[in-house]
C-alpha positions in Angstrom: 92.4 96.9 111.7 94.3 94.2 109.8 98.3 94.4 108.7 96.6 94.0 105.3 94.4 97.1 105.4 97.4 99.3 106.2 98.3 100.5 103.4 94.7 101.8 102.7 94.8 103.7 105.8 98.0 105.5 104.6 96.7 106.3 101.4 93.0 107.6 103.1 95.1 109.6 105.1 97.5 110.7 103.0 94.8 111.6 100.8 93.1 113.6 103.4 96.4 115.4 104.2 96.3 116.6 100.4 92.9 117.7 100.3 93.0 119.5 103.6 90.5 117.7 105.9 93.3 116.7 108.6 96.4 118.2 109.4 99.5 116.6 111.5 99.2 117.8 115.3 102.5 118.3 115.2 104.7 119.9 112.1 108.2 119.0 113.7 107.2 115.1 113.9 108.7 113.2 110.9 107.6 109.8 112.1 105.0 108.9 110.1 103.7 105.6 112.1 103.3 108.0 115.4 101.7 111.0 113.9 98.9 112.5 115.7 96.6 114.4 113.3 93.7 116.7 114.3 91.0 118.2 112.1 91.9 121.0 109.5 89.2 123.4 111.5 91.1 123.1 114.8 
């Protein structure tokens, strides 16, 4: 991945977040750049 297709990545992700397709591994974790996110069915 290039620096310049971060900000893509965050808004895929943030966008799969919002629809419920992925959910962060762990709730307590505020550090966005070392989440850890799992499917929504696990």
């Amino acid at each position: 991945m290039h620096d310049k297709q971060a900000a893509q990545i965050s808004l895929l992700i943030k966008e799969a977040i919002e629809v419920g397709k992925i959910k962060p591994k762990d709730s307590e974790n505020v550090s966005k750049k070392f989440s850890v996110y799992v499917p929504y069915w696990s």
